[in-house]
Steps between C-alpha positions, in 0.01 A plus 500: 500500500681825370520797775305796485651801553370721766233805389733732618831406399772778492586304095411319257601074474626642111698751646652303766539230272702753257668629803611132582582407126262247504187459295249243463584198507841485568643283814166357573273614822722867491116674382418387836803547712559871360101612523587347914780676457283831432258443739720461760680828425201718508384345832868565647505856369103572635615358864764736515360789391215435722240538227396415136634633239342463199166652414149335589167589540378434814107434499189323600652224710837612570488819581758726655449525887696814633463594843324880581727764645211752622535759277475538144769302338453129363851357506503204242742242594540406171653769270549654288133584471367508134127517555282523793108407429350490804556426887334388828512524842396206715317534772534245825217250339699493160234754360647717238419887466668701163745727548449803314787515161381855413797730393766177608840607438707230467878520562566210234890395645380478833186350483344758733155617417353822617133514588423936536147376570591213763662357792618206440343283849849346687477156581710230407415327151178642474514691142414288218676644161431424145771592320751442245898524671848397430736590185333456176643313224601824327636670768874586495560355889337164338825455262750551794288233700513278183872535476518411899237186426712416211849442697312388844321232238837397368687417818162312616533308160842412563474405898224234342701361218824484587477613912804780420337825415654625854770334575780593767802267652594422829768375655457236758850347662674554210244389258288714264145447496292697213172561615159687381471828639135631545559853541291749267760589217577908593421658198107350539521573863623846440265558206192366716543768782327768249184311512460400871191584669500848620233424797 
């Protein structure tokens, strides 16, 4: 059964394919193993920043629960914020009451929402948001995360094929041992810290 690649994947299986020179095909089950590959990358990078990353709409059934702050700000924790169609406050029976959109102003990077015409009721996990958030396929911040998915995916790939995409010696009584290292490469650690979660 071939893998699927996750909705939200930071690549494509073609590009990391390309970015692997491989390509249908070729050494067997590597569709498989590289699409893994993928889909473990793009979980690693959305646990560290604390967040996803790529845009989705979130709607109907999974809705964005924010908590209220008391006044009139809706913090999204999910950013950036492309669209904002309606949200609700819960009440202690799970009874939901609109909160008034009219004149938003929505500080897109951020994903705070200003409500001139509300206050936004504080509680813990009691707005409901539909929304779309996250960095859309065309957005430049989406190629940089590509490019950090891309070499993430490729030391993934080779810790499953071969076991040595991170691999560092040590000496034990005068013998040499070389064994995986698990660190985070630097440059995708460093190049992560731009998108962790600001709150």
């Amino acid at each position: 059964m071939a893998v699927t690649l996750y909705a939200s994947a930071l690549t494509t299986l073609a590009n990391a394919m390309s970015a692997l020179g491989r390509n249908e095909g070729s050494e067997g089950n590597d569709a498989d193993l590289i699409a893994n590959s993928v889909n473990y990358a793009t979980a690693e990078m959305e646990r560290i920043a604390g967040r996803r990353l790529a845009a989705r709409d979130y709607a109907t059934t999974t809705r964005l629960r924010v908590d209220g702050e008391g006044d009139n700000y809706l913090r999204l924790s999910e950013y950036p914020c492309n669209t904002l169609t309606s949200a609700v406050y819960l009440d202690t029976s799970d009874g939901e009451t609109a909160l008034d959109l009219t004149g938003k102003r929505i500080f897109t990077e951020t994903g705070s929402v200003f409500l001139p015409w509300q206050t936004v009721p504080e509680g813990v996990g009691n707005i409901l948001a539909t929304c779309n958030c996250g960095y859309a396929a065309t957005a430049p911040e989406r190629y940089d995360l590509e490019r950090l998915c891309l070499r993430l995916t490729t030391v993934i790939f080779q810790d499953l094929k071969k076991m040595s995409g991170r691999i560092t010696d040590a000496t034990l009584l005068s013998q040499t041992y070389r064994i995986p290292g698990f660190e985070l490469p630097a440059d995708v650690a460093q190049g992560l810290n731009a998108y962790r979660r600001l709150w």
